[in-house]
PyMOL commands that place a pseudoatom at each C-alpha (Angstrom):
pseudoatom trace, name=CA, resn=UNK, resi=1, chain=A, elem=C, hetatm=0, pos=[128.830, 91.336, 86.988]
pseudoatom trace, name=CA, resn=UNK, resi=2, chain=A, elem=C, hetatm=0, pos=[125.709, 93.505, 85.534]
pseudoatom trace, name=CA, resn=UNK, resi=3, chain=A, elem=C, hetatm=0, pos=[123.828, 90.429, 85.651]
pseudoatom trace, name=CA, resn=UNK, resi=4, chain=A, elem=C, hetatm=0, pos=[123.466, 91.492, 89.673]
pseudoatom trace, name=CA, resn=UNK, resi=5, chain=A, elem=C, hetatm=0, pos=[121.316, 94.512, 88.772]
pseudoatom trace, name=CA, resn=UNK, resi=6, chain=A, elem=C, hetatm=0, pos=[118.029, 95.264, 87.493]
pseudoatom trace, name=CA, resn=UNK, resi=7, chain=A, elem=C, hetatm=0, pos=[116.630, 98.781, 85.882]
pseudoatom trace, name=CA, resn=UNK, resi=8, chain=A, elem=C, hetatm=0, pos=[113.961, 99.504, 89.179]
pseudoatom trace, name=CA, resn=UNK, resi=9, chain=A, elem=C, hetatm=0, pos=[114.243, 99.926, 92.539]
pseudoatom trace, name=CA, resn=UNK, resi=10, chain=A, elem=C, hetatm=0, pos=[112.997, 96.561, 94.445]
pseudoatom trace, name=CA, resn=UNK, resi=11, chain=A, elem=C, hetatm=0, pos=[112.082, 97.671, 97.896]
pseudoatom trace, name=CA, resn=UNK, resi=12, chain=A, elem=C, hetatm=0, pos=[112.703, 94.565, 100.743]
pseudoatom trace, name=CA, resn=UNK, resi=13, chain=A, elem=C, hetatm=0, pos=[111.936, 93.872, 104.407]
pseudoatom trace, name=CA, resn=UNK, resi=14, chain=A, elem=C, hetatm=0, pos=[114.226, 94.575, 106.269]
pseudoatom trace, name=CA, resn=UNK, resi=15, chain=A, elem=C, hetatm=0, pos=[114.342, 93.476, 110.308]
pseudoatom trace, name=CA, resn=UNK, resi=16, chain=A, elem=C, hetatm=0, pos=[116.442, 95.847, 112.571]
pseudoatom trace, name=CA, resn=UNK, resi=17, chain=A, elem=C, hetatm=0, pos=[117.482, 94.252, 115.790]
pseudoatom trace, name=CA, resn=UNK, resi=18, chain=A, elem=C, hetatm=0, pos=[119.165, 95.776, 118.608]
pseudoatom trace, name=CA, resn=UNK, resi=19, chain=A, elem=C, hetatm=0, pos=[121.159, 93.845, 120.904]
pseudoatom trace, name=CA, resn=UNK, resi=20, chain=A, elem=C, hetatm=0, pos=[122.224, 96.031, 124.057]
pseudoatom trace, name=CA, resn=UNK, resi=21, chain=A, elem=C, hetatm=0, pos=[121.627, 95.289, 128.297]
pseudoatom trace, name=CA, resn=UNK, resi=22, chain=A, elem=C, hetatm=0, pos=[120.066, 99.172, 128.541]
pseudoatom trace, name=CA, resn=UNK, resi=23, chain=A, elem=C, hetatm=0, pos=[118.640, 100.741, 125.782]
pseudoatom trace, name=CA, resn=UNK, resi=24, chain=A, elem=C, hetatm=0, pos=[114.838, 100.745, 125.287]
pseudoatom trace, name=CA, resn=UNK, resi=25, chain=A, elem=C, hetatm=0, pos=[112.855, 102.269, 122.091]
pseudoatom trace, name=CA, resn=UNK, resi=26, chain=A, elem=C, hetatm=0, pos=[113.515, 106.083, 123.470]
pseudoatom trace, name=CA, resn=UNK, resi=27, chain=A, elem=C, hetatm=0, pos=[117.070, 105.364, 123.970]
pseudoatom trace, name=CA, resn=UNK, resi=28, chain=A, elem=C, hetatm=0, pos=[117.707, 103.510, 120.700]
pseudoatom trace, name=CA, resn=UNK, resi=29, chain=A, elem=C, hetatm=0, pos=[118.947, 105.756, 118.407]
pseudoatom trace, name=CA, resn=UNK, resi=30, chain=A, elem=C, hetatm=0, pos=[121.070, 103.271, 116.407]
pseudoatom trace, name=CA, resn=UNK, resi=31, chain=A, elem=C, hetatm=0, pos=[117.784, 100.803, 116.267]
pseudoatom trace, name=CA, resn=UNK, resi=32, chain=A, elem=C, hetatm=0, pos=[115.975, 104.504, 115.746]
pseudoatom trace, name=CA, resn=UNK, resi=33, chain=A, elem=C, hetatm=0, pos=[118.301, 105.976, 112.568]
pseudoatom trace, name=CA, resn=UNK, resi=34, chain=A, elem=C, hetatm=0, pos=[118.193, 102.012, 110.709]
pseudoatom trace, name=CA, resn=UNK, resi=35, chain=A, elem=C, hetatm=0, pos=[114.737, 102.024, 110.967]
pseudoatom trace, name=CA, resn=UNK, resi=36, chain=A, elem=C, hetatm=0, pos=[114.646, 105.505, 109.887]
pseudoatom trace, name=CA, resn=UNK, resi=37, chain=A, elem=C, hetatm=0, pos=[117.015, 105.716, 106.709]
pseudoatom trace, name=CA, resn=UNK, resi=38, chain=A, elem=C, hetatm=0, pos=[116.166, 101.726, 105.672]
pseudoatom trace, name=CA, resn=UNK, resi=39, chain=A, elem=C, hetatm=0, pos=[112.253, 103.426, 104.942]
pseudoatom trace, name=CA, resn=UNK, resi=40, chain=A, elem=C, hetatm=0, pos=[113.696, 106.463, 103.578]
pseudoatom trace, name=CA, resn=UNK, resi=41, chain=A, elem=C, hetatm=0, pos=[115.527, 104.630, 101.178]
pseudoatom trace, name=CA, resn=UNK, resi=42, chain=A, elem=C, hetatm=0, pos=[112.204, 102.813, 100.319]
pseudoatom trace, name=CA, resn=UNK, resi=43, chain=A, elem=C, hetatm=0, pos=[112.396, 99.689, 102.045]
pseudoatom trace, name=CA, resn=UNK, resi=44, chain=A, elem=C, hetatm=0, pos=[109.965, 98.160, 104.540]
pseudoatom trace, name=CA, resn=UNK, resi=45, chain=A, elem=C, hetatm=0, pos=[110.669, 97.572, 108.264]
pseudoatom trace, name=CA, resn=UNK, resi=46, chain=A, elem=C, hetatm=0, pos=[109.875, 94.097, 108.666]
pseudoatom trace, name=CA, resn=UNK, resi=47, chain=A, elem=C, hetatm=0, pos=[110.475, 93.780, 112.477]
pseudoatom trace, name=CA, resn=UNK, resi=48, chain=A, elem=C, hetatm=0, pos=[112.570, 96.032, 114.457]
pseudoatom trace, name=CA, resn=UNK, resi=49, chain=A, elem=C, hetatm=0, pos=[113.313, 94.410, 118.488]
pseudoatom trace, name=CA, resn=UNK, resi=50, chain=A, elem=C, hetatm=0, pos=[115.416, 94.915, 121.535]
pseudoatom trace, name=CA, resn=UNK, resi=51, chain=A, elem=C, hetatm=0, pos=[116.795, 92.571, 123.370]
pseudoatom trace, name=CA, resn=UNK, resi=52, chain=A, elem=C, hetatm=0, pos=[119.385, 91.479, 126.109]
pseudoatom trace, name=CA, resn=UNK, resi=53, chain=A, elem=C, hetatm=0, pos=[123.249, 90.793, 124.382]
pseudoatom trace, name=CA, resn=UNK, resi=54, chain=A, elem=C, hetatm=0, pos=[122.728, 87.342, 125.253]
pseudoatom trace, name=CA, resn=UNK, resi=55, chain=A, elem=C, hetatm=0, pos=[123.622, 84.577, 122.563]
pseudoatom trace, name=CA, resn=UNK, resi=56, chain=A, elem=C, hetatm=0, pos=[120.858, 82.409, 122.886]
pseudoatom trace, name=CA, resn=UNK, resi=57, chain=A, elem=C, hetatm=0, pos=[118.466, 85.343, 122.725]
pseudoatom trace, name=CA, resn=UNK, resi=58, chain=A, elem=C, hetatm=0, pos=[119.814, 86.138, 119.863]
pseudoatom trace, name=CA, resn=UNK, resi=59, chain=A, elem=C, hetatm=0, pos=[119.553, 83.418, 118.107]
pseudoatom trace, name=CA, resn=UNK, resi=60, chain=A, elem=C, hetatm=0, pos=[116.660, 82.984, 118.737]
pseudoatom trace, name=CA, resn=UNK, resi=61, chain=A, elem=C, hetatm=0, pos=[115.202, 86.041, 117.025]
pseudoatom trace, name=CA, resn=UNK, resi=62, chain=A, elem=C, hetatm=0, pos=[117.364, 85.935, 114.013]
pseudoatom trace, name=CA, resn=UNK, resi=63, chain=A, elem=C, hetatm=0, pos=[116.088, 82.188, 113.528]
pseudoatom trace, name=CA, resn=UNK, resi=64, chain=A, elem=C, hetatm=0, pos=[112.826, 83.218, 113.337]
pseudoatom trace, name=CA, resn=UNK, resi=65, chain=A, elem=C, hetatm=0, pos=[113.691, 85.877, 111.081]
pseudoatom trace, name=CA, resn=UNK, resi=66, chain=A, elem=C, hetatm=0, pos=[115.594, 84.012, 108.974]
pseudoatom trace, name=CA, resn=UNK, resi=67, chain=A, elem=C, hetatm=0, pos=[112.580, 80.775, 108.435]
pseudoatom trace, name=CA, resn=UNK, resi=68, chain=A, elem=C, hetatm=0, pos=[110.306, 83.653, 108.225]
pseudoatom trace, name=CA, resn=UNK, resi=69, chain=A, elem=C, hetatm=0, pos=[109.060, 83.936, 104.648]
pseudoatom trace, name=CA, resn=UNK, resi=70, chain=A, elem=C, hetatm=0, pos=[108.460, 87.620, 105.007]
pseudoatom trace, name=CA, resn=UNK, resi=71, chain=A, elem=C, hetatm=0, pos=[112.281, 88.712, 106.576]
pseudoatom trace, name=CA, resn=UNK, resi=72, chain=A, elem=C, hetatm=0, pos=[115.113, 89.207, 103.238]
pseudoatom trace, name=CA, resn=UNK, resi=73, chain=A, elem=C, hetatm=0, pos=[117.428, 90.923, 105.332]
pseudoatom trace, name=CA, resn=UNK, resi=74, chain=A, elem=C, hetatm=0, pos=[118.058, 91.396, 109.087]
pseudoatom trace, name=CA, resn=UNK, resi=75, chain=A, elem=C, hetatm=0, pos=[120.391, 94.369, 110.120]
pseudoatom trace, name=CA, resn=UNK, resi=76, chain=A, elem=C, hetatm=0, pos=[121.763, 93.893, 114.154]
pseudoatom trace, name=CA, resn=UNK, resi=77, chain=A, elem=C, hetatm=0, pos=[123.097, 96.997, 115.853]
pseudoatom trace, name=CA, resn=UNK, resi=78, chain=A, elem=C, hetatm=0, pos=[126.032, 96.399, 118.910]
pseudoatom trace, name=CA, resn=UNK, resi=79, chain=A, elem=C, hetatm=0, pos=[127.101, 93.377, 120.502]
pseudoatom trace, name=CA, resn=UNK, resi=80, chain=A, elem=C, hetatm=0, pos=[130.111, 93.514, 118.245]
pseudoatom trace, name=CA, resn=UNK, resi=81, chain=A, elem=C, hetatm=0, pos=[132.955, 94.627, 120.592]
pseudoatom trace, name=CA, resn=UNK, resi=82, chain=A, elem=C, hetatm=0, pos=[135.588, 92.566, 123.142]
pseudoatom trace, name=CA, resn=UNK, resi=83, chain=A, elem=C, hetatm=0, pos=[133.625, 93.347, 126.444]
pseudoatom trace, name=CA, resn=UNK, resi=84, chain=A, elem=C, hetatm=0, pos=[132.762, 89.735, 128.088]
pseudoatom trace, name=CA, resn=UNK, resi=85, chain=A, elem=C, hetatm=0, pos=[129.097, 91.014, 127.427]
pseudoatom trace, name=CA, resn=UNK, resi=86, chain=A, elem=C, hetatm=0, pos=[129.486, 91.273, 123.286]
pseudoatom trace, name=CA, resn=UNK, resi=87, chain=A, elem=C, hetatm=0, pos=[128.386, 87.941, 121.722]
pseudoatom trace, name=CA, resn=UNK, resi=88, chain=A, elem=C, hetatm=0, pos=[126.992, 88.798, 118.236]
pseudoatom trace, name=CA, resn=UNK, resi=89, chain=A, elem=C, hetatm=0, pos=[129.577, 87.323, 116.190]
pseudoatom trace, name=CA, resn=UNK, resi=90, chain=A, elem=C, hetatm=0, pos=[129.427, 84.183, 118.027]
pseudoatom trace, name=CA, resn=UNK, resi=91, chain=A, elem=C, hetatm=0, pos=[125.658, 83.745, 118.008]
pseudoatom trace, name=CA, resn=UNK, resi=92, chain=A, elem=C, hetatm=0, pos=[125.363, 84.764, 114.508]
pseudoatom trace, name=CA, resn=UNK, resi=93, chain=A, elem=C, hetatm=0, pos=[128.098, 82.954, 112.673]
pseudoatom trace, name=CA, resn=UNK, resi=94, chain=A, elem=C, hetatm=0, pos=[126.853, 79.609, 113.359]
pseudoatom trace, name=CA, resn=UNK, resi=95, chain=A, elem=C, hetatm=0, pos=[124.012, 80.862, 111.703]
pseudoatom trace, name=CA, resn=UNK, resi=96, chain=A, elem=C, hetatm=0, pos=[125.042, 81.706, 108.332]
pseudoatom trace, name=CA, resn=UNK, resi=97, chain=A, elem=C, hetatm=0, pos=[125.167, 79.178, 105.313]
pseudoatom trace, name=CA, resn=UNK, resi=98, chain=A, elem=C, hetatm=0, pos=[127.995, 82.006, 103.619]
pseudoatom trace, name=CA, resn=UNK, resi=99, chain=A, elem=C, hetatm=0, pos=[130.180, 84.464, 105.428]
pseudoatom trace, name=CA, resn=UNK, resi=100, chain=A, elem=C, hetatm=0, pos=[130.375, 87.827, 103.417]
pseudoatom trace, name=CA, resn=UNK, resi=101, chain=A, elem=C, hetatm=0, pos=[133.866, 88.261, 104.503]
pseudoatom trace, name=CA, resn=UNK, resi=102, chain=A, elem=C, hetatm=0, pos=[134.247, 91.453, 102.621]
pseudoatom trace, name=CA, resn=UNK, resi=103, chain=A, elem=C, hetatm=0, pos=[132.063, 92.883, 104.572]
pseudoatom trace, name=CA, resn=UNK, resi=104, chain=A, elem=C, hetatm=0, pos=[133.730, 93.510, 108.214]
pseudoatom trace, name=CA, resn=UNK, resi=105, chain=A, elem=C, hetatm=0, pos=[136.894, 94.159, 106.733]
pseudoatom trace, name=CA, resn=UNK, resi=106, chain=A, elem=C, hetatm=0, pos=[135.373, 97.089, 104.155]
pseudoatom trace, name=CA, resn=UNK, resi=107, chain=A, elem=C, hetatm=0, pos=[133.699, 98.170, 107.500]
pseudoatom trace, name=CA, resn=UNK, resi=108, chain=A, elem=C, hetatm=0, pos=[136.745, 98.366, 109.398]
pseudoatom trace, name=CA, resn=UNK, resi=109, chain=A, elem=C, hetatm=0, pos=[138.707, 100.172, 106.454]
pseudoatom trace, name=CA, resn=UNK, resi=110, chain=A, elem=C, hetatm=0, pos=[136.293, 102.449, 106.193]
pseudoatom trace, name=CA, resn=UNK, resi=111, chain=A, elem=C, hetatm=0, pos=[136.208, 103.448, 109.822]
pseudoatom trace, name=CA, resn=UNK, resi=112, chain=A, elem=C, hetatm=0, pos=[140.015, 103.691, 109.705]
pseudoatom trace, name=CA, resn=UNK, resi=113, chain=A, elem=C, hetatm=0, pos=[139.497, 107.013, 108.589]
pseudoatom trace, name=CA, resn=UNK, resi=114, chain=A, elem=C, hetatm=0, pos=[136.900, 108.005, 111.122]
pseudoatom trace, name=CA, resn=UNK, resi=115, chain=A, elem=C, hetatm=0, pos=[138.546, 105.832, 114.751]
pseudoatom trace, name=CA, resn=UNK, resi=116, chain=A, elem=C, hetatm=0, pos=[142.199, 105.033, 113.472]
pseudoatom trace, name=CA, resn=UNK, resi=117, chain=A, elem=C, hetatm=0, pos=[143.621, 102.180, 114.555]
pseudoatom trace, name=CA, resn=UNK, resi=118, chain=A, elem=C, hetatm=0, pos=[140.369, 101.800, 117.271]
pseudoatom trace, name=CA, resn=UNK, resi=119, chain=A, elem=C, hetatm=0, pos=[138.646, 100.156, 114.431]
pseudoatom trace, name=CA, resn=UNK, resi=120, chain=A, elem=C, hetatm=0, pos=[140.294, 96.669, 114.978]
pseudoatom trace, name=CA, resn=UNK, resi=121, chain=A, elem=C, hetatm=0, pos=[137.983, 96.566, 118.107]
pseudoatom trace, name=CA, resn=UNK, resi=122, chain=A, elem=C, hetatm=0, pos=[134.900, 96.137, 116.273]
pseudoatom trace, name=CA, resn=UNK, resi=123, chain=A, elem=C, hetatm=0, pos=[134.101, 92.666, 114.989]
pseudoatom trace, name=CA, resn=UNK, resi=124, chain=A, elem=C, hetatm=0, pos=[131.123, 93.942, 111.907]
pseudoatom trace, name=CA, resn=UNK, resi=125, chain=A, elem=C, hetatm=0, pos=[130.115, 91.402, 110.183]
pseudoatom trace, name=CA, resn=UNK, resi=126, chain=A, elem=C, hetatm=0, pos=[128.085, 89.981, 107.550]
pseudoatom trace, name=CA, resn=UNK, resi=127, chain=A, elem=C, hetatm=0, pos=[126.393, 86.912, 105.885]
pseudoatom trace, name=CA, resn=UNK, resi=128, chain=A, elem=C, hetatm=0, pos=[123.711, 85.340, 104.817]
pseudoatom trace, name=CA, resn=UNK, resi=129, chain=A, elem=C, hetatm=0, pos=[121.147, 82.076, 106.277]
pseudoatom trace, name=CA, resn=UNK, resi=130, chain=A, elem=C, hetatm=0, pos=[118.278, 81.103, 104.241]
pseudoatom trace, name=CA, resn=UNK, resi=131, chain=A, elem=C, hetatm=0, pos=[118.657, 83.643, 101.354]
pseudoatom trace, name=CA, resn=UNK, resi=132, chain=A, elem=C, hetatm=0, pos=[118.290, 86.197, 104.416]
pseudoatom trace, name=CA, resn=UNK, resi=133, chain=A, elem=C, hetatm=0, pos=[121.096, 88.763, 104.242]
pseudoatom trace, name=CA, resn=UNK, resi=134, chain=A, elem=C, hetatm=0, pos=[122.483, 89.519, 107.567]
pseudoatom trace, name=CA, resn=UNK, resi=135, chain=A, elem=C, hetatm=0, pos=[124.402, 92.580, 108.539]
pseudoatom trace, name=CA, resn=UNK, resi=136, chain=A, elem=C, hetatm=0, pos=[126.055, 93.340, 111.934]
pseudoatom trace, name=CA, resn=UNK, resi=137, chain=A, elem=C, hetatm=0, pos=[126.915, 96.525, 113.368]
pseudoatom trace, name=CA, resn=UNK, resi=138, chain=A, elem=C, hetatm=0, pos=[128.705, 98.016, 116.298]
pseudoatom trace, name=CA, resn=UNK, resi=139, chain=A, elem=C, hetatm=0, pos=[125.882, 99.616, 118.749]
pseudoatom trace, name=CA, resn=UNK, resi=140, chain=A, elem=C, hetatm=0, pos=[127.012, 103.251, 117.682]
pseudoatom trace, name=CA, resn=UNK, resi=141, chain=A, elem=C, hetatm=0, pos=[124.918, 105.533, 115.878]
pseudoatom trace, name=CA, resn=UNK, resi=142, chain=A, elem=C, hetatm=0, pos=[127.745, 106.912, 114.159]
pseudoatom trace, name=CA, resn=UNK, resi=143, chain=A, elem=C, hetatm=0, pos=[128.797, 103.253, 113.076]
pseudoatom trace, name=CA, resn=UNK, resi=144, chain=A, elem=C, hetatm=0, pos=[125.487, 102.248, 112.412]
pseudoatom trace, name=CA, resn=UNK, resi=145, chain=A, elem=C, hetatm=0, pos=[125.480, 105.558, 109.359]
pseudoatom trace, name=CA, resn=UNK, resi=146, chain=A, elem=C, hetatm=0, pos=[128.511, 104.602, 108.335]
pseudoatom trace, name=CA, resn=UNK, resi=147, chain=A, elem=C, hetatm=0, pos=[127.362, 101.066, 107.963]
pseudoatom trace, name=CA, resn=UNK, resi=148, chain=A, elem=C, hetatm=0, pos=[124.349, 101.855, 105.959]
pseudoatom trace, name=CA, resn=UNK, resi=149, chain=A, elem=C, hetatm=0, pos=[125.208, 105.101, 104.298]
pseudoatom trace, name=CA, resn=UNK, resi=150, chain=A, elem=C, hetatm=0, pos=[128.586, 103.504, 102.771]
pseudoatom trace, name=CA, resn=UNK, resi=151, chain=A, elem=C, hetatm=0, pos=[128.085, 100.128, 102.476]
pseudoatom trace, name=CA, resn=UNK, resi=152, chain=A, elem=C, hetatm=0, pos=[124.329, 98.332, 102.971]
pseudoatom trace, name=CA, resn=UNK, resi=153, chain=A, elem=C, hetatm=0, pos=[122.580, 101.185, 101.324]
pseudoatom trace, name=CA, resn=UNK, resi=154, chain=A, elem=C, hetatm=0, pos=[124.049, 100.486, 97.936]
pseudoatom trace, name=CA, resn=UNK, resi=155, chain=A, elem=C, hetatm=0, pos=[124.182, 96.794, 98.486]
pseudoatom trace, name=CA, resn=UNK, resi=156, chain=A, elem=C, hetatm=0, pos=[120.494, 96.445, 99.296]
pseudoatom trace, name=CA, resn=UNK, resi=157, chain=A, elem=C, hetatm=0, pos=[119.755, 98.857, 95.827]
pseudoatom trace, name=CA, resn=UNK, resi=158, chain=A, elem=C, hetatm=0, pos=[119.418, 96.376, 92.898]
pseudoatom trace, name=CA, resn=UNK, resi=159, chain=A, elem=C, hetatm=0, pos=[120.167, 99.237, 90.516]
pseudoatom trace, name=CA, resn=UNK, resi=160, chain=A, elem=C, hetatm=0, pos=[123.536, 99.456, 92.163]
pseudoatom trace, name=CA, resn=UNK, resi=161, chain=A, elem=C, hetatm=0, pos=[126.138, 98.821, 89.221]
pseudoatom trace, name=CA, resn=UNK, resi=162, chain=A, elem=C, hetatm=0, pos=[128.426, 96.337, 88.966]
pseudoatom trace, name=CA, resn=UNK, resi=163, chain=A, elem=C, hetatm=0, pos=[126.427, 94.409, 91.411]
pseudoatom trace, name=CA, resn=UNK, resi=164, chain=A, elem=C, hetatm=0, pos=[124.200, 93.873, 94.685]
pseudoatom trace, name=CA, resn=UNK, resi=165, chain=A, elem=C, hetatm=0, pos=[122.678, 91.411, 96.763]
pseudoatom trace, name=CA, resn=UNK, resi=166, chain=A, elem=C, hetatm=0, pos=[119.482, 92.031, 96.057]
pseudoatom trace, name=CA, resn=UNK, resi=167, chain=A, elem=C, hetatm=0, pos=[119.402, 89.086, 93.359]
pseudoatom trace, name=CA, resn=UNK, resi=168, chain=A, elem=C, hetatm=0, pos=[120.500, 86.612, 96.367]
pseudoatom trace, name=CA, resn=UNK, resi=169, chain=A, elem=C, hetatm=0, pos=[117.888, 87.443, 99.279]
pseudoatom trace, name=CA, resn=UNK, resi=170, chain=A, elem=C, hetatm=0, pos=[114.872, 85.144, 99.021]
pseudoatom trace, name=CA, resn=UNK, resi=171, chain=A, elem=C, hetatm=0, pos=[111.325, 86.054, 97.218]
pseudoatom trace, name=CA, resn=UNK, resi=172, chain=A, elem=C, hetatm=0, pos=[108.543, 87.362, 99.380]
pseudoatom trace, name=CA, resn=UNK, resi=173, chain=A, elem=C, hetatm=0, pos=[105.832, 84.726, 99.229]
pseudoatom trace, name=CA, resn=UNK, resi=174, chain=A, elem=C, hetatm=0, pos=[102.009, 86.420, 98.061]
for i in range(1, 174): cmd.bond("trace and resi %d" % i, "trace and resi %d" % (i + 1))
show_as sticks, trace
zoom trace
C-alpha cells in the first residue's frame, strides 16, 4: 500500500461546514478549532459556512463544494445525532459515489474510550463525491479533535505510511 504516499507534504483545500439551528461564527468553536488545526497542519481553508440542519440546505452547499474545482475535501461538524432535527447522514449519503465505511465505525471505536457505550448515538461518517473527500462529525468540539487529531489528520497527510487519501481527492485546476 506505499504506493498511497508520497515523500512531501501536499497541502489541500479543505471546506469546513457547520450544520447547527444556533451557533453563529462566535459561538462555533467546532467550525472554529477545524478551521484552526486544518491551517496549522498546513492546509488551506477553502470555505468554512454555517447553516440551518436542514437537508436540502445541506445539500446544497456540499454540491457546490463538491463541482467546485477548487474544494478536495469538505469536513461537516453536527447534524449527526437521533434528534428529529439531525439530518447529515441522510443529506450526505445520497451524495457520495463511495462510502468510506471504515470511517464511522473507527470513529465510534475510538470514542468508546472517551463516551462508552454513548458512542452508538453518533452516526460519523465519511465518503467521497467527485474525488471530494467528505468527512462528518458530531457538532462537539471534543468530537470534532478527536475526529481530526486521530483520524483525518493523518489521512489528509500524503506522507502518512501505509497509505492516505490524498492520492484519491481531485487535482486543483491552475
Amino acid at each position: 500500500m506505499g504506493h498511497c504516499t508520497q515523500s512531501q507534504f501536499t497541502a489541500l483545500n479543505i471546506a469546513v461546514l457547520t450544520l447547527s439551528d444556533t451557533r453563529d461564527f462566535t459561538s462555533d468553536t467546532s467550525g472554529a478549532f477545524l478551521a484552526t488545526a486544518l491551517l496549522e497542519a498546513g492546509h488551506t481553508l477553502a470555505d468554512r459556512q454555517i447553516i440551518k440542519d436542514d437537508k436540502y440546505q445541506i445539500r446544497s452547499v456540499l454540491s457546490q463544494w463538491i463541482a467546485s474545482n477548487d474544494v478536495q475535501v469538505i469536513i461537516t461538524t453536527g447534524g449527526t445525532g437521533f434528534t428529529d432535527r439531525d439530518n447529515t447522514p441522510e443529506a450526505v449519503k445520497p451524495l457520495f459515489d463511495r462510502e468510506i465505511e471504515g470511517f464511522g465505525e473507527l470513529f465510534r471505536h475510538i470514542t468508546y474510550t472517551e463516551l462508552g457505550t454513548s458512542t452508538v448515538q453518533s452516526r460519523a461518517l465519511g465518503g467521497f463525491a467527485n474525488k471530494t473527500a467528505i468527512f462528518c462529525l458530531p457538532g462537539s468540539t471534543g468530537a470534532c479533535k478527536t475526529g481530526w487529531n486521530k483520524l483525518i489528520k493523518e489521512q489528509l497527510d500524503a506522507t502518512h505510511r501505509p497509505c492516505n487519501f490524498v492520492m484519491h481527492v481531485k487535482k486543483i485546476s491552475e
